[in-house]
C-alpha positions in Angstrom: -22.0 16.3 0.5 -18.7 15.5 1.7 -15.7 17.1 1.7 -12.0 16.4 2.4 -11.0 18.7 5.4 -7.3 17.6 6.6 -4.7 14.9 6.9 -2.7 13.8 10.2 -0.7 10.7 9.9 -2.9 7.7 8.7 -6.0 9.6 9.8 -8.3 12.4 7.7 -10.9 14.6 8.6 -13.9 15.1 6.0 -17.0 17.4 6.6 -20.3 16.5 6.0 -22.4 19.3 5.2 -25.1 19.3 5.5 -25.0 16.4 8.3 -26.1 13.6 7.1 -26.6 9.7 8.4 -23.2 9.0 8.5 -22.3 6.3 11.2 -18.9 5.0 13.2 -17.9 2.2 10.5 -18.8 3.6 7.1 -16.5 3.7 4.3 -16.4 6.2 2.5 -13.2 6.5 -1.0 -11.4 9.3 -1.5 -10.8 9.5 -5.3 -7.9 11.2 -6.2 -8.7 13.8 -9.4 -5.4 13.3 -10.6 -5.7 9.3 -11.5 -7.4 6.2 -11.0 -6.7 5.6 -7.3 -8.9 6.1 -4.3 -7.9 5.7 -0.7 -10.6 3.6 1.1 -11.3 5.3 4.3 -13.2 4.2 7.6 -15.2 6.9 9.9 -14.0 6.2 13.4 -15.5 9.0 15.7 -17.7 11.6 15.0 -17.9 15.4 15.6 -19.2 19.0 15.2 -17.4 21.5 13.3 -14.9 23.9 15.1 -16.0 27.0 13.6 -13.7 30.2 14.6 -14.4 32.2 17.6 -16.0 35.4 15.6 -17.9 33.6 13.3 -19.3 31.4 15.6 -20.2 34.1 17.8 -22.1 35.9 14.6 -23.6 33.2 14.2 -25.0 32.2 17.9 -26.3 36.3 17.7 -28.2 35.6 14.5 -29.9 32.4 15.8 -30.8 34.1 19.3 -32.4 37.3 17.2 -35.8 37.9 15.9 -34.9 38.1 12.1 -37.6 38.4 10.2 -36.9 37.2 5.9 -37.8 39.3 3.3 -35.9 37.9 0.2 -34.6 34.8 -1.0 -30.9 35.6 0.1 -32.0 35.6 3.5 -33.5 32.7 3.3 -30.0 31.2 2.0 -28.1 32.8 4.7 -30.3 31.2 6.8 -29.8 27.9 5.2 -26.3 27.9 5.2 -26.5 29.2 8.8 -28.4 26.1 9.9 -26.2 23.8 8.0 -23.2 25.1 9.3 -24.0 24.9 12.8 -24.9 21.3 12.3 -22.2 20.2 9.7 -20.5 16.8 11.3 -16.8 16.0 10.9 -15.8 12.2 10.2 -12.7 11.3 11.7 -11.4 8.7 9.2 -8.7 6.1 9.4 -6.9 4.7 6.0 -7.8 0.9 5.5 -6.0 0.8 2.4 -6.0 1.8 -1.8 -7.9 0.9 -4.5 -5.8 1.3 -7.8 -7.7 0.3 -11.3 -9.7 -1.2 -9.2 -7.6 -3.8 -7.0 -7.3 -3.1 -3.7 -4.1 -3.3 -1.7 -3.9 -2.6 2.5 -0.9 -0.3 1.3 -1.5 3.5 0.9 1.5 5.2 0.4 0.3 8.4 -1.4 -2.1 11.1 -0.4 -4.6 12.3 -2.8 -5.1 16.0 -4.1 -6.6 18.5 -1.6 -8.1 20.5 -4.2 -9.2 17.8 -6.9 -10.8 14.4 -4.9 -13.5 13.7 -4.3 -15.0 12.1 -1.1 -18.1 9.7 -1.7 -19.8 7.2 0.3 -18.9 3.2 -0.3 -21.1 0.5 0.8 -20.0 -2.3 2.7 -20.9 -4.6 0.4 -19.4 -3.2 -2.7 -16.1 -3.0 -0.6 -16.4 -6.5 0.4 -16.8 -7.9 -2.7 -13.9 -5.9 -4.4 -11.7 -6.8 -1.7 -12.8 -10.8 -1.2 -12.7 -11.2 -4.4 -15.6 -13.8 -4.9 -16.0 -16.4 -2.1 -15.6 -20.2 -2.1 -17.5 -21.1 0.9 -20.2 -17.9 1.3 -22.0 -17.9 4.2 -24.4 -15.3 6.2 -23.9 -15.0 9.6 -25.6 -12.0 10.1 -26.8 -8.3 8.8 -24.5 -5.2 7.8 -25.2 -1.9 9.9 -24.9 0.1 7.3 -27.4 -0.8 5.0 -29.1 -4.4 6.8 -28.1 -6.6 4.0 -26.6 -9.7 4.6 -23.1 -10.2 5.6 -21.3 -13.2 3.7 -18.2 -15.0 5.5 -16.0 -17.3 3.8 -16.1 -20.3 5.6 -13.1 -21.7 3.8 -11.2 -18.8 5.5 -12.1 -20.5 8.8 -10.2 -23.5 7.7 -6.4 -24.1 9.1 -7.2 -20.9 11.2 -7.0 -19.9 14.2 -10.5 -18.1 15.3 -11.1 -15.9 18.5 -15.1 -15.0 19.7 -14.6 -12.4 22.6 -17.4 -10.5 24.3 -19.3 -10.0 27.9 -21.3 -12.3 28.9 -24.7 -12.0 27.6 -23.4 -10.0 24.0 -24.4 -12.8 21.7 -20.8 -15.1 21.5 -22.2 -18.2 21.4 -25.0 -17.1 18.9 -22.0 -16.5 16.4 -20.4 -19.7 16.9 -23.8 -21.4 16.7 -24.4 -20.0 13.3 -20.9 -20.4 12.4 -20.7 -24.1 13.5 -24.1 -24.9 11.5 -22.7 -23.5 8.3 -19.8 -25.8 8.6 -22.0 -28.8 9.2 -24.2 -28.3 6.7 -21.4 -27.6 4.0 -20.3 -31.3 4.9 -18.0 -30.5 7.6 -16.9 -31.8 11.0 -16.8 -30.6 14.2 -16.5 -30.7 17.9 -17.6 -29.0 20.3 -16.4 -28.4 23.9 -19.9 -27.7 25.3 -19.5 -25.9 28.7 -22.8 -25.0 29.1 -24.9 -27.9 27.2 -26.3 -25.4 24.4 -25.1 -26.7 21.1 -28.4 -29.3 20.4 -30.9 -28.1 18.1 -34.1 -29.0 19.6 -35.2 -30.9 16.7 -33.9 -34.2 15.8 -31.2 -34.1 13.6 -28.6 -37.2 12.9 -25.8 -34.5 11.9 -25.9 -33.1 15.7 -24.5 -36.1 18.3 -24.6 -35.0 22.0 -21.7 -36.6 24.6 -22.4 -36.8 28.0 -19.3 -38.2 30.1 -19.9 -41.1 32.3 -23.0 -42.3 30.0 -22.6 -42.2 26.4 -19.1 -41.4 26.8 -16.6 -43.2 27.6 -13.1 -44.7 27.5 -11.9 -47.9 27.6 -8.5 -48.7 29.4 -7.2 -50.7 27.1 -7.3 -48.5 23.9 -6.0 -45.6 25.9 -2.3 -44.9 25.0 -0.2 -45.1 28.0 1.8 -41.9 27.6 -2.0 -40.2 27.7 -2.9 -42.4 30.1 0.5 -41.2 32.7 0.0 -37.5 31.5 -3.5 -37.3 32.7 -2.2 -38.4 36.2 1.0 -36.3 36.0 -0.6 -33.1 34.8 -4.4 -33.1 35.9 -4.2 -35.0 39.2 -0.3 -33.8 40.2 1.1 -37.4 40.7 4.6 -37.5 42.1 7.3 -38.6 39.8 7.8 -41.6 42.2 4.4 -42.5 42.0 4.2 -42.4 38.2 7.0 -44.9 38.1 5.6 -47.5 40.2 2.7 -47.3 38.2 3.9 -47.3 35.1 6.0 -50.4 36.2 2.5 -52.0 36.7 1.1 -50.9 33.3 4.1 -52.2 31.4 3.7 -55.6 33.2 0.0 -56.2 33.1 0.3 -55.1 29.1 2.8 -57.6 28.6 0.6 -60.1 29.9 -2.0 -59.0 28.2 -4.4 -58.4 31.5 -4.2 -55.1 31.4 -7.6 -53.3 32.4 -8.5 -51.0 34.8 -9.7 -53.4 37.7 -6.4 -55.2 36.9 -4.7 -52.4 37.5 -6.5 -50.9 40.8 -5.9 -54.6 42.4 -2.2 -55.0 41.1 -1.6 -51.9 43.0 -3.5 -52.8 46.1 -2.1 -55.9 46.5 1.6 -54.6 45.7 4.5 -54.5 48.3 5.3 -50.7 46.9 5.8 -47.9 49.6 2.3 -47.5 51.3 2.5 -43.6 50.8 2.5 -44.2 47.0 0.5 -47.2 47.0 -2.1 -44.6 48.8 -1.7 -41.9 46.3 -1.9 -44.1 43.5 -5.2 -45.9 45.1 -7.0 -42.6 45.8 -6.6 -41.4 42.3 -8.0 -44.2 40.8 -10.9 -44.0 42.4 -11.4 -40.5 41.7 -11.1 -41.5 38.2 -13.6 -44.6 38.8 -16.4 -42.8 40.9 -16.4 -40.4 37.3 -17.6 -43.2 35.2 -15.1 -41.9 32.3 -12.8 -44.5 32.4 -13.7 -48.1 32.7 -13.3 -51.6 31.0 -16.6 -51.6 28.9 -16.4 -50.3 25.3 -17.7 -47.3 24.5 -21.1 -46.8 23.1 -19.8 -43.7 21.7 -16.4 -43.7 19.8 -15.5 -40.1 18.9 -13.1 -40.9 15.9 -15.8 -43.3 14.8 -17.9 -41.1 14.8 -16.1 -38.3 13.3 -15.6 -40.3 9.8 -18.5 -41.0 8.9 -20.0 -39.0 5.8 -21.4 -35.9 5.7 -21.1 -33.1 8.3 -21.2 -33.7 12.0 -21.1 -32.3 14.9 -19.9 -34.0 18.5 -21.1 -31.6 21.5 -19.3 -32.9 25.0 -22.0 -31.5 27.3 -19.4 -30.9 30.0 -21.9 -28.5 32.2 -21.9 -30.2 36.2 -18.7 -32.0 36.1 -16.3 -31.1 38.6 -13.4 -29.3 37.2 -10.9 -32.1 37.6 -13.3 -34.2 35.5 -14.0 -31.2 32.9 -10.4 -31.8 32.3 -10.2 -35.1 32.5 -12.4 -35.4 29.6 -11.1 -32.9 27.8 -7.6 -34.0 27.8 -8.9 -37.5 26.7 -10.9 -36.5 23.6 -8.1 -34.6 22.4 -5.3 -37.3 22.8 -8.0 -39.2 20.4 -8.2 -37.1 17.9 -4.7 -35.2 17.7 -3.1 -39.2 17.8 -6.1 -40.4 15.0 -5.3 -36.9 13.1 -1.4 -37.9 13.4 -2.1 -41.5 12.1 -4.4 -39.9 9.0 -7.4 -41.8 10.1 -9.6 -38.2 10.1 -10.1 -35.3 7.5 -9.5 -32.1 9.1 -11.9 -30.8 11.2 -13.3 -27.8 13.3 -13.2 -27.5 17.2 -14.8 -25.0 19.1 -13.6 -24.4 22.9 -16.6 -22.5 24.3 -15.8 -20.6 27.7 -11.8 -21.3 26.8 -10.6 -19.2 29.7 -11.8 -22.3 31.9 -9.0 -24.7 30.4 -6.9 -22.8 28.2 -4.1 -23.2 30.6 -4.0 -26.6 30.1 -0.4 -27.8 28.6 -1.4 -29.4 25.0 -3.1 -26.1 23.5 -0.5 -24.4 22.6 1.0 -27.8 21.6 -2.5 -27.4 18.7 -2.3 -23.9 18.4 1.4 -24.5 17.2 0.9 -27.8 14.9 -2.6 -27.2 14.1 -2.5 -26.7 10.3 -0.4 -29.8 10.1 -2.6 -31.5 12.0 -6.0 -30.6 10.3 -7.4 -28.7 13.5 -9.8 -25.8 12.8 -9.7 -23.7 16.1 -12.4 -21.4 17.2 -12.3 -20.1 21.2 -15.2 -18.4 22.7 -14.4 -16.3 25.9 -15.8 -13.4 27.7 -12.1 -12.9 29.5 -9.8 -11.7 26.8 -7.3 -11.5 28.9 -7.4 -15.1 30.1 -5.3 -16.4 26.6 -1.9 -16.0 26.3 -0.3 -13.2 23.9 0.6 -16.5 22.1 -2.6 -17.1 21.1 -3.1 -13.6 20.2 -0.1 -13.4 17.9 -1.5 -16.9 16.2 -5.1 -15.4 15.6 -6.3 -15.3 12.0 -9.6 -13.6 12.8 -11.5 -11.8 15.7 -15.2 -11.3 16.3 -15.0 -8.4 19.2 -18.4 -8.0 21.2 -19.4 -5.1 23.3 -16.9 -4.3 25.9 -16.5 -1.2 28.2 -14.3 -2.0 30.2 -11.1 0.0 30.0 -8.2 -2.6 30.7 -10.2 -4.8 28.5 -10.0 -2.8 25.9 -6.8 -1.1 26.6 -5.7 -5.2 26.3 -7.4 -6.0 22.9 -6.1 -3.0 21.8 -2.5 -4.3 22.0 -3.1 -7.6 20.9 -5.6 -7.3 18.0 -5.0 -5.7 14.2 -6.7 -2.9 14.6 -5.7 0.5 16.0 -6.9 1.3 19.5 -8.9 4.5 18.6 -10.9 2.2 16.1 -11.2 -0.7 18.4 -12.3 2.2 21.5 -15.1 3.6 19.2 -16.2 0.5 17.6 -16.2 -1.8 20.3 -17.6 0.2 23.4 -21.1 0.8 22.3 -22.2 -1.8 20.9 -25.7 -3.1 20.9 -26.0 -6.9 22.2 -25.9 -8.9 19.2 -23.6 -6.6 16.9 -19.9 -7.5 16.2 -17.0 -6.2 14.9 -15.2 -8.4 12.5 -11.4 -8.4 12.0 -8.7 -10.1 10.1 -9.1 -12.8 7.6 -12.5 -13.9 7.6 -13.2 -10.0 6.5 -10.5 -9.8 4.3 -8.5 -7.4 6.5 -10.8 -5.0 7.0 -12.8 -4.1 10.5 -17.1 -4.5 9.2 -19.3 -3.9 11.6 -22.5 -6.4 11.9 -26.1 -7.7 13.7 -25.5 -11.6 14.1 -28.4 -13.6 13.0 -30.4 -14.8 15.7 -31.0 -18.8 15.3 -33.8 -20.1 18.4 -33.0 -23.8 17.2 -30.6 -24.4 19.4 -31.8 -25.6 22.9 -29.8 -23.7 25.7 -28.3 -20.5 25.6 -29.0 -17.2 26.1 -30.1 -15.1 29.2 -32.7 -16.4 31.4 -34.2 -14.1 33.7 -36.8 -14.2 36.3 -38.9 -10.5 35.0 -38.8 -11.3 31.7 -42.0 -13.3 31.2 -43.9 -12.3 34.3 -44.0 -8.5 33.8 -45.7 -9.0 30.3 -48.7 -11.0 32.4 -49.3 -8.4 35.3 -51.9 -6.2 35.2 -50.8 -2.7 34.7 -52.4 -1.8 38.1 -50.0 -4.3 40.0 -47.1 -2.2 38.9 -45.4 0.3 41.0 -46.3 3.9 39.9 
């Protein structure tokens, strides 16, 4: 049974007696006796009762002590004495009101001490009160309460901004896996910046198109915009301002000629009579850029805004794992010029890109430039990051909805705590212990409400996860090999 205990501020105390399963992360509604309104409360820590001194004390003698039950009111002292002893306390935080049965995140009342009622809510039945039926359901993994499968929205993905945080190792990019395959198969598209080469299923499948730079992708000079094309230089390769004049003096001309291609442009500045200090600089960064492969005069076997509108859903992953940083940019930078100046132009639906490992590049200039335009654009962002504090509070305060991994660290959490919608007792007691694999879910793709779940585990995919030298060797070792 449960029983309403006491109130401080936005947080309540009920007593389970006799303890029970209760678990961090249930709900639980407290129905008020005096109307049709409950306040939906979360458990966020766990404890024993504080029972007075004396008592106590009475009670520790009685347990240490030899006594021996004769009648059946001893035997229900001894009951209660058990109980008692072992009663649990839920610390509870308000998540919001439920009033004829439509929920609100407001609760500006407090419900009779005398007359609730405290009972135990489901996840589930919560859920679907608060969601309110989905348009795009989804499972992406199990409850923790009761193991049953936990539905997203995916349309609540869409025009949103979506953070994946965790250590390394928690199970990040298995949520983004399952995430990015419910989009493609409900007919949608996405890209994927593929740090470590792990978003291929193993079997064949049209909808999945891997992009590796230098081979089957590439870019060809001419169809580059020039303002991309000086901004690469300028930003990623720190080009002087005198440099980028000169050779933008040399596009302009070659353009107007119409010779303008990349070996055009390497011998129009090698045979110049510019300064020999810029014509060096300019000379030395071209080749960088030609020894990649990326940029050339051939067309490109793969075209990413071809690609992207055909029918059907799709996914592009640009296998980026072994490039040089430079080059992680450099390609980076290029595919989204293409599609942010193809979404511009209305030549692609909206889509959904992933930035996996985003603390690597998330400094660079045009994200926020996304983050801030991105619903006008049509770009779907999800980053995946095991250094929270790697994005900018801007990209905090965008945030539609978090998926927090286990994390123990204190500044970590003392961080994500500041940043994220949920209080930082909550996010302490949720967060710090848990299991690989389970996830705490906050903001709008769970309606508002922190849910604790097991992500579905999905082998199709062919890299990810841990590998580790032990793991398939012990297993094969004859118990007699092993130490002890």
């Amino acid at each position: 049974m449960l029983y309403l205990l006491s109130k401080l501020g936005d947080s309540y105390e009920v007593l389970e007696l006799p303890a029970g399963g209760s678990r961090v992360g249930d709900f639980l509604a407290l129905k008020d006796g005096t109307g049709d309104r409950s306040l939906i409360l979360q458990a966020v820590d766990i404890s024993y009762l504080r029972v007075p001194g004396e008592l106590e004390e009475i009670i520790r003698m009685a347990r240490a002590s030899n006594v021996s039950i004769d009648s059946q009111s001893d035997e229900l002292f001894e009951q209660l004495r058990e109980e008692i002893m072992d009663s649990k306390v839920l610390r509870c935080k308000v998540r919001g009101s439920l009033t004829d049965s439509s929920f609100t995140g407001n609760a500006l009342w407090a419900p009779s001490r005398m007359s609730s009622t405290v009972v135990r809510l489901p996840v589930r039945e919560i859920m679907d009160t608060v969601a309110n039926g989905k348009s795009v359901p989804f499972p992406i993994g199990m409850l923790l309460d009761d193991d049953s499968d936990f539905f997203i929205d995916l349309a609540d993905l869409d025009g949103s901004l979506t953070l994946i945080l965790g250590r390394k190792g928690a199970g990040k990019s298995t949520l983004a896996k399952a995430v990015m395959k419910g989009l493609v198969k409900s007919g949608a598209k996405c890209v994927v910046l593929d740090i470590n080469n792990e978003y291929m299923p193993r079997s064949q499948d049209p909808r999945f198109v891997r992009l590796d730079p230098g081979r089957s992708l590439t870019f060809e000079l001419r169809t580059i915009p020039k303002g991309a094309f000086m901004s690469l230089l300028e930003d990623l390769m720190d080009l002087p301002q005198t440099s980028l004049l000169e050779i933008s003096r040399v596009w302009d001309r070659l353009e107007a000629s119409g010779r303008l291609s990349f070996e055009g442009l390497r011998k129009e500045i090698l045979f110049s009579k510019m300064n020999e200090y810029v014509k060096d600089a300019l000379t030395r960064r071209l080749e960088v850029i030609s020894a990649s492969g990326i940029i050339n005069d051939q067309p490109a076997d793969v075209d990413v805004v071809s690609e992207l509108r055909r029918t059907g859903g799709r996914c592009l992953s640009v296998f980026l794992r072994g490039l040089p940083s430079i080059f992680k940019k450099l390609v980076i930078e290029l595919v989204m010029k293409n599609i942010v100046q193809a979404m511009e132009r209305g030549q692609l639906e909206p889509m959904f890109l992933f930035a996996e490992e985003a603390h690597i590049y998330q400094g660079m200039s045009f994200w926020e430039d996304i983050v801030t335009r991105m619903r006008h654009l049509g770009v779907s962002l999800l980053f995946v990051t095991n250094e929270p504090t790697s994005l900018s509070n801007f990209i905090y305060r965008q945030a539609d909805s978090v998926f927090l991994f286990n994390y123990s660290n204190d500044s970590d959490l003392g961080f994500l705590a500041r940043v994220t919608q949920v209080d930082s007792e909550s996010l302490t007691s949720f967060v710090r212990g848990l299991p690989d694999l389970c996830c705490l879910a906050v903001g709008k793709a769970c309606s508002g409400l922190p849910v604790l779940f097991r992500v579905h585990q999905d082998d199709g995919f062919s890299g990810g996860g841990t590998k580790l030298f032990f793991r398939g060797r012990l297993a094969h070792l004859p118990k007699s090999s092993l130490p002890g």
